[in-house]
C-alpha positions in Angstrom: 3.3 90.8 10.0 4.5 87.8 7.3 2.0 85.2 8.6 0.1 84.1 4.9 -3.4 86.2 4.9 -6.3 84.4 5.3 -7.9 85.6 2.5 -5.1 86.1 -0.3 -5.0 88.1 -3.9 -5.9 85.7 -6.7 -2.4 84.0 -7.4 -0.8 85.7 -4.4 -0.3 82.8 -2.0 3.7 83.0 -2.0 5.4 83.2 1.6 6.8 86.5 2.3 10.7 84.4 2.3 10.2 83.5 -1.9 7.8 86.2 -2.6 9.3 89.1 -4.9 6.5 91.3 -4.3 4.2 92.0 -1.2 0.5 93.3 -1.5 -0.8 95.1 1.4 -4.7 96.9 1.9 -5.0 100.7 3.3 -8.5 101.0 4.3 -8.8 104.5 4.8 -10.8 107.2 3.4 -11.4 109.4 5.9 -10.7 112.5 3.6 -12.6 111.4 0.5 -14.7 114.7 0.2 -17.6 113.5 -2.0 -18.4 109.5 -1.7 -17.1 107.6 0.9 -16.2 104.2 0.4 -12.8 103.1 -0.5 -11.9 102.3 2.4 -13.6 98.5 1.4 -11.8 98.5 -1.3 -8.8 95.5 -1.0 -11.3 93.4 1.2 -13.7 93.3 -1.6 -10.9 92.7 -4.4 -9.7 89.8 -2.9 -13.2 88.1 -3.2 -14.2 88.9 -6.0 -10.6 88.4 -7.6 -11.5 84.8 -7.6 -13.8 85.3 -10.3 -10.9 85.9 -12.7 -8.2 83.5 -14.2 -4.5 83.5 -12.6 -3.8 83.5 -16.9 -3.3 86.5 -18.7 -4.4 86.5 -22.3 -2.8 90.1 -22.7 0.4 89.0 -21.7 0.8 85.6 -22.2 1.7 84.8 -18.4 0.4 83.4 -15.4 0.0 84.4 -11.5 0.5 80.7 -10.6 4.1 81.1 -12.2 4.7 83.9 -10.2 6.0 84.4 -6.5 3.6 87.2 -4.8 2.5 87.6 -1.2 -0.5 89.0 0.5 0.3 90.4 3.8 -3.3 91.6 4.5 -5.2 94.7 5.4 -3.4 97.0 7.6 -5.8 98.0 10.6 -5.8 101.3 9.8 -7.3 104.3 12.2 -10.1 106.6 10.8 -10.1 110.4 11.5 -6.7 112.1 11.4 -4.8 110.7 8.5 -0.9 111.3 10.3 -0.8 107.6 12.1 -2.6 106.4 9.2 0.0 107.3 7.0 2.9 106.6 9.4 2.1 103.0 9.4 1.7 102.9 5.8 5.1 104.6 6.1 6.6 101.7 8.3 5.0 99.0 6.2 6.6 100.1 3.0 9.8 100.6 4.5 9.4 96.8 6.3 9.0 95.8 2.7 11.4 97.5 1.0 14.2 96.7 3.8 13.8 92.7 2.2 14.6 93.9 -1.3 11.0 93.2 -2.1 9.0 96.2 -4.4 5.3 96.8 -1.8 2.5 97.0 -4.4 -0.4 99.1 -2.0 -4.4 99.1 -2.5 -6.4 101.3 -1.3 -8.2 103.5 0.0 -8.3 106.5 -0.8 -5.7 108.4 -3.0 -4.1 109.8 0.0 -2.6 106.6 1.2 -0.2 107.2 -1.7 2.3 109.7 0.6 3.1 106.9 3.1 4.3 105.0 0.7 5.8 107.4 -1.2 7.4 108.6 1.7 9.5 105.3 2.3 10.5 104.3 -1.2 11.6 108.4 -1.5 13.9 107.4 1.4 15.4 104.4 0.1 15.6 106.3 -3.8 16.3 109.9 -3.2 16.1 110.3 -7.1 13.1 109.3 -6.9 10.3 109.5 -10.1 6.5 109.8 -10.1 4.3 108.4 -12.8 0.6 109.1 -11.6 -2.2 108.2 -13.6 -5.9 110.3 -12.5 -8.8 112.0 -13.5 -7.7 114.3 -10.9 -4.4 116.5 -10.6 -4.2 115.9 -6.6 -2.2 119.2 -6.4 -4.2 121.6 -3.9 -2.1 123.2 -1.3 -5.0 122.1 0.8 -8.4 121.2 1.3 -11.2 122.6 3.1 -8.1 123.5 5.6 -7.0 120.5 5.4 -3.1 119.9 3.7 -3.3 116.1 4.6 -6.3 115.7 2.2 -6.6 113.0 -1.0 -7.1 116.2 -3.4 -3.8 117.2 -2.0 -1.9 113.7 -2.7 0.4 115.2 -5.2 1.0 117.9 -4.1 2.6 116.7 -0.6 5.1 114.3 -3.1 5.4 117.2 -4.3 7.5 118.1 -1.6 9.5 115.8 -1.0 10.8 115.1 -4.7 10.6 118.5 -6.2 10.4 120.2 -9.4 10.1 118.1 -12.8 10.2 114.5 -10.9 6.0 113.9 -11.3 4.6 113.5 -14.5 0.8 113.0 -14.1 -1.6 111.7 -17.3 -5.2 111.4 -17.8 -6.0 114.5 -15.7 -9.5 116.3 -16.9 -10.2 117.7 -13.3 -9.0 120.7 -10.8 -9.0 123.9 -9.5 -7.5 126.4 -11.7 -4.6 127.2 -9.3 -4.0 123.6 -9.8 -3.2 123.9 -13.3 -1.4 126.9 -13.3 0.9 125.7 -10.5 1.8 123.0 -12.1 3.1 124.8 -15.0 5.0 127.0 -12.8 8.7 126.8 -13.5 7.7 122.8 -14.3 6.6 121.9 -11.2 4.4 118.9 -12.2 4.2 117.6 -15.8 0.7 117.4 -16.3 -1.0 115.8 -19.5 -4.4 116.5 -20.1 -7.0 114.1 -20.8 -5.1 110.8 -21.9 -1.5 109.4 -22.1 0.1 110.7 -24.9 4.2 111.6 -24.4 4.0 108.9 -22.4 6.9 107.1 -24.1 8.8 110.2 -24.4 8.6 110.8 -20.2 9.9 107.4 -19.9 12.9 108.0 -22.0 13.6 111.3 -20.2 13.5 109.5 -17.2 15.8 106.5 -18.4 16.7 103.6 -15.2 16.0 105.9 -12.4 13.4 104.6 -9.8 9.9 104.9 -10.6 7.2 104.9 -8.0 3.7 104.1 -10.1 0.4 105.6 -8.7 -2.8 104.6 -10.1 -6.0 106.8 -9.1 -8.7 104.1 -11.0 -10.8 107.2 -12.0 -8.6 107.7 -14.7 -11.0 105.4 -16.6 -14.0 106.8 -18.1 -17.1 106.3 -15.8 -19.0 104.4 -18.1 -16.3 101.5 -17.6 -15.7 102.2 -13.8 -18.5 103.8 -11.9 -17.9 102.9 -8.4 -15.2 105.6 -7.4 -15.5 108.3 -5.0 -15.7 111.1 -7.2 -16.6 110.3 -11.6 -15.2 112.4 -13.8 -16.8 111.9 -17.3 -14.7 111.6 -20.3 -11.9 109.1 -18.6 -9.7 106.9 -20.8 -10.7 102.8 -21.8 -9.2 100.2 -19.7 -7.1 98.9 -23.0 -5.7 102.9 -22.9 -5.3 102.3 -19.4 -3.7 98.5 -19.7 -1.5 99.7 -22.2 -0.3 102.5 -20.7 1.0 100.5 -17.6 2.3 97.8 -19.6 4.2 100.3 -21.0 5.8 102.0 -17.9 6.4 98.7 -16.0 8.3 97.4 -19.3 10.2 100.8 -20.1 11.0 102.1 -16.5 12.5 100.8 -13.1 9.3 100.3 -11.0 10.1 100.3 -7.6 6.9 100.8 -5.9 3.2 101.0 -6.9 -0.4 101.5 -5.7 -4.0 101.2 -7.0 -6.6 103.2 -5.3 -9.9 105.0 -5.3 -12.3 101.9 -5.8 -15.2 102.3 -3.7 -17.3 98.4 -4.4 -20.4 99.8 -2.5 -20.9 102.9 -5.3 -21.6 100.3 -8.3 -24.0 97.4 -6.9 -23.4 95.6 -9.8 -19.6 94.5 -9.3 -18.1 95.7 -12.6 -15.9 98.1 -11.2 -14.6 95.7 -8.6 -13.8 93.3 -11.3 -12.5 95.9 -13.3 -10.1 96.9 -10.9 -8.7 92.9 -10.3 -8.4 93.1 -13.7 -5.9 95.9 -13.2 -3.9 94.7 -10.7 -3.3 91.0 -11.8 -2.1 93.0 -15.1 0.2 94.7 -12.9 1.5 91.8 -11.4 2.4 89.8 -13.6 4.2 92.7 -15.9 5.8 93.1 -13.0 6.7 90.0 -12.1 
């Protein structure tokens, strides 16, 4: 499970032993219900990764100073999304069991619960930030309660009321939105991040799991997604935002999903989405 990958991360070529964080892939989109595709999503950003500097202009620092590990893809079952998850599950809770924070890719937003899952057992006060175009908070889909459009909603129930604080949403069913409001289940901001800063003082030192649905950017910057949502936020909103909640809360787990390479042909969204995750590395360093 700790063997070096093949085929790292840009900068992530720590052993598991000195490594203070560990990457891992969830390929797995078998409940994406409009474009397929995210399941390629960590294979193609460790390619294409190699196209950026380990240096960050933004924040002055540098992957090559940092002590990351990429354990790989898990090989992940498609159809029913339960074993699927319960790895994800087991792998987290391998991770987390060193004292190490697991930083997932996806896949599909559902991937999320696994993970959330462990680091809920380990934190039982437990705090959500999710960034998405999408509030995630169905009760099901198409039948289906194990479904990405229902992500939320299942960490839902495990953390309970006024523990999620969601930004950047422009997308739902209207039950969604009024759910949410119900007796403060979810804290959801519309359309961008602002009370950002205030959440994160409200939530103070307590552990923060940081979920990161890239359709939160506008479509124009990130195309290649499973299902666009017009009017999405910049990257720099989006960059600042995180650097914002990994420098003002205690991130204890995190996850980037919902990049599907095959939707944009011409590789910005890919690189896009690198960009994101070194940028998350190293201000989490």
């Amino acid at each position: 499970m700790w063997n070096r990958n093949v085929e790292t991360f840009l900068g992530c070529e720590a052993s598991f032993d000195e490594a203070s964080i560990v990457l891992f892939g969830a390929p797995f989109d078998s409940t994406t219900s409009y474009r397929p595709g995210a399941r390629f999503a960590s294979r193609a950003m460790r390619q294409e990764s190699y196209g950026l500097e380990t240096y960050s202009p933004y924040q002055g620092r540098d992957l090559a100073d940092y002590t990351v590990f990429d354990s790989g893809d898990l090989e992940l079952p498609f159809g029913d999304p339960i074993k699927p998850l319960r790895m994800i599950r087991t792998r987290t809770e391998a991770i987390l069991e060193n004292d190490k924070l697991p930083f997932l890719i996806g896949g599909e937003h559902l991937v999320t619960l696994g993970a959330v899952e462990a680091v809920f057992a380990k934190y039982p006060d437990l705090h959500i930030i999710h960034f998405d175009a999408h509030a995630d908070l169905r009760e099901e889909y198409l039948g289906n309660p194990l479904s990405h459009a229902c992500v939320i909603r299942r960490c839902w129930d495990l953390l309970g009321d006024d523990r999620i604080s969601q930004f950047g949403i422009r997308s739902g069913d209207r039950t969604e939105f009024d759910w949410s409001r119900e007796n403060r289940h979810v804290s959801t901001q519309l359309f961008n991040f602002d009370g950002l800063e205030q959440t994160l003082e409200a939530i103070g030192d307590k552990p923060v799991y940081l979920t990161v649905d890239l359709d939160v950017l506008d479509p124009s910057i990130f195309p290649g997604t499973g299902t666009p949502e017009a009017g999405g936020v910049s990257f720099m909103d989006l960059l600042d935002a995180l650097l914002l909640v990994i420098g003002q809360s205690n991130v204890v787990g995190c996850d980037v999903t919902e990049l599907a390479p095959s939707l944009d042909p011409s590789g910005v969204s890919t690189a896009v989405a690198c960009k994101v995750v070194r940028e998350m590395l190293l201000a989490l360093g």
